[in-house]
C-alpha positions, -999 to +999 in steps of 0.1 A: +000+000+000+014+034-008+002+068+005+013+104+008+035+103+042+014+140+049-016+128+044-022+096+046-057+075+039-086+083+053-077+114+066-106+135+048-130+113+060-123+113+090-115+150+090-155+155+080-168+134+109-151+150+132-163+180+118-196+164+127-193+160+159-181+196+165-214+206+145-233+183+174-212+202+203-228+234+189-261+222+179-269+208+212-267+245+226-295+254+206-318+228+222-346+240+251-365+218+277-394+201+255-428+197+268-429+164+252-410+149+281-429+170+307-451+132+316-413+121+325-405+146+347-401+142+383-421+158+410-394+185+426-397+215+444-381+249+438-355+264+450-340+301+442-323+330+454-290+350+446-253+347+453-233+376+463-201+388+477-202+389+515-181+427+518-195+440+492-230+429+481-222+430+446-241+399+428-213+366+415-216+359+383-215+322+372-216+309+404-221+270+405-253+260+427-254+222+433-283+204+455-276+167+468-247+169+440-275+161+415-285+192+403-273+224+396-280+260+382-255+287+375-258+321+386-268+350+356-254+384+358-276+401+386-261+369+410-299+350+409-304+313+405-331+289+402-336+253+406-357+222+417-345+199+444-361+163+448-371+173+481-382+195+505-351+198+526-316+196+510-276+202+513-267+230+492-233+233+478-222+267+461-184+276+446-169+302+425-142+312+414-125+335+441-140+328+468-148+300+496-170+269+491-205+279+509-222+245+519-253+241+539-289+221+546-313+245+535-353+241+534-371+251+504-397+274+521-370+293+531-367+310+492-359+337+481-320+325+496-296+351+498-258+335+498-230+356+511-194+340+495-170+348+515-130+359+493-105+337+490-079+348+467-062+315+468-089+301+448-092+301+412-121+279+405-142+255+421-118+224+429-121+192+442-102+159+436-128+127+439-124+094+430-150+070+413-146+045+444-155+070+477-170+095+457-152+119+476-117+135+481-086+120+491-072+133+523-040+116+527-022+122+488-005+153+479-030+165+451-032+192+419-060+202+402-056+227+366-092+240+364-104+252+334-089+287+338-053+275+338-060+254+314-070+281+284-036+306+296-014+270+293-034+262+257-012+230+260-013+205+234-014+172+251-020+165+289+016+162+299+020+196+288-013+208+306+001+198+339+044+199+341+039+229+355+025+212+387+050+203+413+067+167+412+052+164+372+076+165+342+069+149+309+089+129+287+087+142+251+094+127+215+082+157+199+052+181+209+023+155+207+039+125+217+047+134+252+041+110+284+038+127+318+061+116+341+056+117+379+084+116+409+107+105+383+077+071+371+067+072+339+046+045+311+022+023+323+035+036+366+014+067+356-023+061+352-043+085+331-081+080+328-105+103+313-133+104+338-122+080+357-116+049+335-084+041+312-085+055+277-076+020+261-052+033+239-008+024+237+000+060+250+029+037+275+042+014+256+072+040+238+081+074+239+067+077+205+027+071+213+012+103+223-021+104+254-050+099+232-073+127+251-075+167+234-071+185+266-089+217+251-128+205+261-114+192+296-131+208+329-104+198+350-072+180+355-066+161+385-031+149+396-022+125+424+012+119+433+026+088+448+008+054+449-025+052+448-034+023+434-057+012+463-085+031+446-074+036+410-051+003+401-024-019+405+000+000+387+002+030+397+035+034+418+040+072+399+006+085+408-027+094+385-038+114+363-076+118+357-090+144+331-124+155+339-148+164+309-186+153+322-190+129+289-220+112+306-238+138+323-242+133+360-260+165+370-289+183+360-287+220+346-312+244+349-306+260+321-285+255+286-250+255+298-221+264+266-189+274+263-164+280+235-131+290+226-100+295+201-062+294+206-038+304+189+002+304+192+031+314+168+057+287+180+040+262+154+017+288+137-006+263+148-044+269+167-075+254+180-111+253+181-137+238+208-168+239+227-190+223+245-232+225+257-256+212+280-290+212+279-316+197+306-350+183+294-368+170+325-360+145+334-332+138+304-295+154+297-277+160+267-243+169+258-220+176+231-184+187+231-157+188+201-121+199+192-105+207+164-062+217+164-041+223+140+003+233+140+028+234+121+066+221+124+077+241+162+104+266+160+135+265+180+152+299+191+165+316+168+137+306+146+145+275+128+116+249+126+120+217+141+110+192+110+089+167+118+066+183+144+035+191+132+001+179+140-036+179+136-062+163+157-100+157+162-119+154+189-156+145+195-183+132+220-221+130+227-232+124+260-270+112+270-284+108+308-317+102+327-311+124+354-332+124+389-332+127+429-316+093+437-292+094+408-286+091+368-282+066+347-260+076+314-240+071+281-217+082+258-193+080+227-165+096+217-138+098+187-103+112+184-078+112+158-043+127+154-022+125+130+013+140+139+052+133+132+080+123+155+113+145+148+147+127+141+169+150+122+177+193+127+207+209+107+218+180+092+225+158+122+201+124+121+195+102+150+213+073+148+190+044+132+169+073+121+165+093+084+157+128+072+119+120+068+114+110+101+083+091+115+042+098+106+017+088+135-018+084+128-040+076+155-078+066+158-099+057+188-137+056+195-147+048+225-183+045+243-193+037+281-220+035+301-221+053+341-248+046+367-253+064+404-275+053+428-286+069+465-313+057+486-334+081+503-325+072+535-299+039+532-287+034+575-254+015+559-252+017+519-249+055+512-248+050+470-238+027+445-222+035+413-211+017+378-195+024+346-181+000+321-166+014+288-153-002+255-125+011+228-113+005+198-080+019+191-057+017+159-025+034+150-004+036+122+034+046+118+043+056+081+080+048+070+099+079+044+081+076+015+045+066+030+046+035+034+033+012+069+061+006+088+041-003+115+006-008+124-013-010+159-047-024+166-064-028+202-097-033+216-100-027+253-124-030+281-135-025+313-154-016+342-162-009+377-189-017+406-188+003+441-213+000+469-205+033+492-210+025+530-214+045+558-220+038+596-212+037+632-184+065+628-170+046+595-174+057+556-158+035+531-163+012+501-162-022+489-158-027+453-144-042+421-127-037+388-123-055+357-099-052+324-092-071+290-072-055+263-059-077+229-033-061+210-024-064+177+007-057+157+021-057+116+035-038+094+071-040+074+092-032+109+076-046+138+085-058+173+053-060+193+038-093+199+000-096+201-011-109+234-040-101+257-043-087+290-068-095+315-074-082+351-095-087+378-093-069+411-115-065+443-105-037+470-123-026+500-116+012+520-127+026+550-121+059+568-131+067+606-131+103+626-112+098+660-110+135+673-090+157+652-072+124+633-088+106+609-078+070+602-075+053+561-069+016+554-079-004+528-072-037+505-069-041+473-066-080+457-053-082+415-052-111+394-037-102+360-029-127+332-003-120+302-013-141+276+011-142+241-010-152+210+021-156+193+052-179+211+075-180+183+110-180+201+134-158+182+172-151+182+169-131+214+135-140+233+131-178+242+106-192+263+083-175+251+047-181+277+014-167+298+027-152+327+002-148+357+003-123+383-016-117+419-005-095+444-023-084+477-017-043+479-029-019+506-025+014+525-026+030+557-027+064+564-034+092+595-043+127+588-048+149+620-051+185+629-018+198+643-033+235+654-022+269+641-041+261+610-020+229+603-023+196+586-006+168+587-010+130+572+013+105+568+006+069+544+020+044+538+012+023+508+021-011+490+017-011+451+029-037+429+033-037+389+034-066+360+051-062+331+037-051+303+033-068+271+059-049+258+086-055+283+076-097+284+075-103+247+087-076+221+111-089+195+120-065+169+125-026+156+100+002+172+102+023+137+091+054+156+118+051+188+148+048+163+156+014+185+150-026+183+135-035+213+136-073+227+115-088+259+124-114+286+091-131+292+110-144+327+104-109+344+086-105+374+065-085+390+077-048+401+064-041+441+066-008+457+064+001+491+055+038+494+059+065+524+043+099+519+045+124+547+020+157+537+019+191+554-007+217+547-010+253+559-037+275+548-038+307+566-057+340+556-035+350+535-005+320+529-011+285+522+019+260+520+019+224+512+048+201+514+058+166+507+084+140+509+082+106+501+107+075+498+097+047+472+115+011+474+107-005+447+117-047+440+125-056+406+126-020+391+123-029+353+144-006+328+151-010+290+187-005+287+214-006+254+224-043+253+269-051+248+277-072+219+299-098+245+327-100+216+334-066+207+320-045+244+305-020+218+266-015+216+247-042+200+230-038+168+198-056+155+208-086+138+193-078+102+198-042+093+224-034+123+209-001+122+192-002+153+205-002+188+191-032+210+176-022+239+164-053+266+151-051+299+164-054+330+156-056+367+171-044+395+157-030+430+157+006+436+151+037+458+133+069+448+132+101+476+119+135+467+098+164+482+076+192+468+068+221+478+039+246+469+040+283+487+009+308+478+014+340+499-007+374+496+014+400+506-004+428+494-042+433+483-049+421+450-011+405+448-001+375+450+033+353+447+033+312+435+059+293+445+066+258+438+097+235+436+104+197+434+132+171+437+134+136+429+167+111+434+168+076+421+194+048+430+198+015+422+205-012+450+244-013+442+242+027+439+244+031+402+223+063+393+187+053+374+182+065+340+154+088+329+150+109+363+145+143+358+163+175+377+153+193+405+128+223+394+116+251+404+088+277+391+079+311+408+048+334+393+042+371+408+003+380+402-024+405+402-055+388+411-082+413+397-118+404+398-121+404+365-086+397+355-053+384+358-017+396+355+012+372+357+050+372+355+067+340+359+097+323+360+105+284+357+144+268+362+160+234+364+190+221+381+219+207+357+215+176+349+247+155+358+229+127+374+235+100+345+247+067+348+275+057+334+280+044+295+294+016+284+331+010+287+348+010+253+314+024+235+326+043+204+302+073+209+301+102+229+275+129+239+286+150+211+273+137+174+297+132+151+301+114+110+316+082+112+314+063+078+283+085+069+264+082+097+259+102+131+269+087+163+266+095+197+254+080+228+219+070+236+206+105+254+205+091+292+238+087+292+244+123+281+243+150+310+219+184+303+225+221+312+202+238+331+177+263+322+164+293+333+130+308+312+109+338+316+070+338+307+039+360+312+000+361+311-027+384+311-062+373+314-094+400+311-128+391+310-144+419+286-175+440+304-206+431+303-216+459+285-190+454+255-210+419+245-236+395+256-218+363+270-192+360+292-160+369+271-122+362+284-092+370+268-057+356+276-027+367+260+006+345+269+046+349+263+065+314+267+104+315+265+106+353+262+145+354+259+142+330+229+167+312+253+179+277+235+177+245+262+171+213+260+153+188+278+171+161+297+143+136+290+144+141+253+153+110+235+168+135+204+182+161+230+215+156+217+204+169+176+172+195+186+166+220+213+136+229+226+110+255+213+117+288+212+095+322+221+060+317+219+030+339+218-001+330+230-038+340+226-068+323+238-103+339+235-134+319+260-171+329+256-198+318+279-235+327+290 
């Protein structure tokens, strides 16, 4: 099959149905509350009032009003709301951006309500970490959340790059869409990401190359959880988890039609964006649409040179259907995505070695649908709610070769699903629940070294929290059974014994969180996590076009387990708040690809039948991560505010040999002006050289410096090679127009990344040693809301 490596097959088709699903997004916004479904509706009683601001009595527009976390009205510009509760009596729940959460029972014949919010500069939007298992917040894990507010002035392209500004997160890049984020120094399949709350199904882990399938432009919120949480989330997640929030299925009721759109634009890549989302309530029914479209060219480095091989276009699209009503919802929805994007291997006439001018084309393709269910009794004495979802994807990705032909070509069809019964009693709240997985993955093409296999997991965990005073006591259990099945045991020069490899594991954490006095906070966990290989590491046996290296498996690897302690302080003062973190991570069996020796010559090993790729294999080894981080918010002045936030993270093998692929200590500080209608910001973000490397091979004929020997490039592979720190200055500045200028709600954010044009490189750059980094970039992002 041949095909233009810039646009390859199917790409115009494609292009129009996502196009479709971006018409739905908007359409949906145009839809009312029919009186068709008015014999559906639900007997309910109303509720309404107005928000304002408690000093000044000035109303709060596009407040969030939520009753018995069901439904919910927003707040038009004179501060009024209305609504209708399933009951009589009910808890309220109001947030905004700017001020404190406001939370109450209130009674119904006590409307007209008047709500007084009371400032908190500190707060930027209405935030709040929960997992699909409590239903609730996590007290004991050093958390991040990037609201939809940060999210517009970062305009990031994937979700790595949405939340490396968050302390203890970098990402590890192979260009600007394939990026992985990487947490306390963990990255692949050690990092969860889910996109509300289940996996995404696609091979985002499995090489540097493989970008997060998820357009982080029609995201509400990002959460981030460092450090191991897989009590709650999964086996593997020794880094932490990262969940993107975007509502698909519609949980909650509006009162009203909810929309919001917006465009980006940025002149690193030339590249922009387009999405948008609505809501719209019809008793007792919810609809929703969202959609994305984004578009770049190749990214400049300083000085102004492109970086070839870095452009990208995506499409993203969902429709989301619910029966909403006072003991819970009952919802589904679908979504598609497609990218197509290239990987850079070449700038100024130095190539990667086992690499070629024209680089690497990914094109990607997932749709994915999934069903979510809530229930709450009225009045349940033990069983406070039970809730469901199950999801299914298909997933297929192709890698075109110089001149447009399949190199390589991915298939996958995933599943899954979860069951939690929420229980409360007797001074305990908790859960008992379980979890289920099956993924088969496919592989072929002209250069290929994945095996197909299947993966299928099982796992049952139970949690439970109790209020002793001022401490508050976590434990829970967690039980995995996980089976690596090949479909293909063809032994091969390198991999023999090629077999099903079963895995169980008992994990579980313990944890104390207690009020210290002063306005302090302190917890303390510890946790036990444990990891299988991956498909990748057990049976791989060949070239990875797209990572430039021929990859072989040992299917006699075992199991990685972690043992985790997190120690968490938290200040928040009237006008500070501080958090800080340290943790220590032992981990048995630590897998890590590393370059292979050939035994005769000492040099790096080349793949038996080009010998243009270097062999990497895995290997396992125990290890040690410690780090802290540190977050510092202070209001020294009215209106002003300073940001502080820094990380560390140190990894060691058992015999002391440094580990490869740990990133620098960091540090970011932002001064702001926190306006009431807008933001000012000036920031600065630096990292610590990074000398930290292990050592390379003795007698290997490269160095870190690329240089010609019989026509071809050599140097080391890059986490060998030490990096120079960096020091970059950015800015923001955020308005949201008057009301009298338009009719909606309309911010504008204007953005300066790199402002020096200073050139740097990235330590965890696979390429770092050809290509710097991007160079100055302008931002502009323009949001419009009722």
């Amino acid at each position: 099959m041949t095909m233009a490596l810039s646009v390859p097959a199917g790409r115009t088709a494609r292009s129009w149905s996502s196009l479709v699903l971006l018409a739905g997004a908007i359409g949906v916004g145009l839809l009312q509350p029919s009186d068709l479904h008015a014999r559906w509706a639900i007997q309910e009683t109303v509720i309404h009032g107005s928000v304002v601001d408690g000093v000044r009595g000035s109303p709060v527009r596009s407040a969030l009003v939520r009753v018995d976390g069901l439904v919910r009205a927003t707040t038009d510009t004179e501060g009024n709301f209305r609504l209708e509760a399933g009951s009589e009596a009910a808890t309220m729940r109001v947030e905004a951006p700017g001020y404190r959460v406001w939370e109450s029972r209130i009674e119904a014949a006590a409307s007209p309500l008047r709500i007084r919010l009371e400032a908190d500069p500190f707060r930027v939007a209405a935030l709040e970490v929960r997992s699909r298992a409590t239903g609730r917040a996590s007290s004991l894990q050093p958390a991040a959340i990037v609201d939809a507010r940060q999210l517009a002035e970062r305009m990031a392209t994937s979700v790595a790059a949405a939340v490396v500004s968050e302390p203890g997160v970098t990402m590890r890049t192979n260009g600007p869409m394939a990026s992985q984020p990487v947490i306390r120094g963990l990255a692949g399949d050690r990092v969860m990401v889910l996109e509300d709350g289940l996996r995404t199904g696609d091979i985002a882990t499995t090489a540097p190359d493989h970008a997060v399938s998820i357009e982080p432009a029609t995201a509400r919120q990002i959460d981030v959880i460092r450090g191991p949480a897989g009590l709650l989330y999964g086996s593997n997640t020794l880094g932490g988890v990262i969940n993107v929030r975007r509502e698909g299925v519609p949980r909650e009721r509006p009162d009203r039609v909810e929309w919001s759109a917006a465009s980006y634009g940025e002149s690193v890549n030339r590249g922009g964006s387009l999405a948008g989302w609505a809501r719209a309530g019809m008793r007792p029914w919810v609809v929703q649409g969202d959609g994305a479209v984004r578009r770049s060219s190749d990214t400049r480095t300083p000085g102004g040179v492109p970086l070839p091989n870095t452009d990208l276009r995506v499409e993203d699209g969902g429709f989301g259907l619910s029966l909403v009503g006072d003991q819970g919802m009952l919802g589904g929805a679908v979504r598609g995505y497609q990218a197509s994007y290239g990987v850079p291997s070449s700038f100024q006439g130095l190539t990667l070695p086992g690499s070629h001018d024209g680089g690497v084309y990914v094109d990607v393709h997932r749709l994915a649908g999934r069903v979510d269910g809530e229930w709450t009794p009225r009045a349940g004495e033990w069983v406070q709610g039970v809730t469901g979802g199950v999801n299914a994807i298909r997933f297929k990705q192709w890698e075109y070769e110089q001149g447009g032909f399949v190199g390589t070509r991915f298939g996958q069809l995933a599943a899954g699903g979860d069951l939690v019964v929420r229980l409360q009693g007797g001074g305990h709240r908790g859960a008992l629940g379980t979890s289920i997985q099956w993924k088969d993955l496919r592989a072929e093409g002209s250069f290929t070294g994945t095996r197909p296999a299947q993966h299928r997991a099982l796992a049952v965990f139970a949690v439970d929290e109790v209020e002793l005073g001022p401490v508050q006591v976590l434990g829970g259990l967690r039980l995995d059974r996980i089976d690596l099945i090949p479909l293909d045991s063809t032994e091969t020069l390198l991999v023999r014994d090629v077999r099903t490899r079963p895995f169980s594991a008992a994990t579980g954490a313990v944890g104390l969180r207690a009020h210290l006095g002063a306005g302090w906070i302190g917890s303390v966990q510890v946790a036990r996590a444990f990891r299988p290989p991956s498909i990748e590491e057990l049976f791989s046996a060949g070239p990875h076009l797209a990572s430039y290296a021929y990859e072989v498996g040992n299917p006699s690897l075992e199991a990685e387990r972690g043992t985790g302690i997190d120690v968490f302080l938290e200040h928040a003062g009237p006008r500070s708040r501080v958090q800080l973190s340290a943790f220590v991570m032992s981990l048995d069996g630590y897998v890590l690809f590393a370059p292979v020796l050939d035994e005769e010559t000492g040099l790096l090993l080349r793949d038996p039948r080009l010998r243009r790729y270097v062999v990497y294999a895995p290997e396992q080894t125990d290890a040690r991560l410690t780090g802290m981080e540190l977050r510092v918010q202070l209001l020294p002045l009215e209106n002003w505010g300073v940001d502080l936030a820094a990380d560390m993270v140190r990894g060691r093998a058992s015999g002391g040999e440094l580990l490869s692929n740990i990133p620098p200590a960091s540090g970011r500080i932002e001064f702001r002006y926190l306006g009431r209608e807008g933001t000012a910001a000036l920031f600065l973000e630096g990292r610590r050289p990074h000398r930290a490397t292990p050592a390379p091979p003795a007698g290997a004929e490269a160095t870190c410096e690329p240089r010609s020997m019989d026509g071809e490039v050599v140097v080391l592979p890059s986490h060998f090679c030490p990096t120079d720190g960096m020091l970059l200055v950015g800015a923001t500045l955020s308005r949201t127009l008057p009301t009298a200028w338009t009719a909606w709600e309309t911010r504008i954010t204007l953005g300066v990344d790199n402002l020096l044009d200073t050139t740097w490189r990235d330590p965890l750059w696979r390429a770092k040693e050809v290509a710097p980094q991007p160079g100055r970039n302008l931002r502009l992002a323009v949001q419009v809301a009722p």
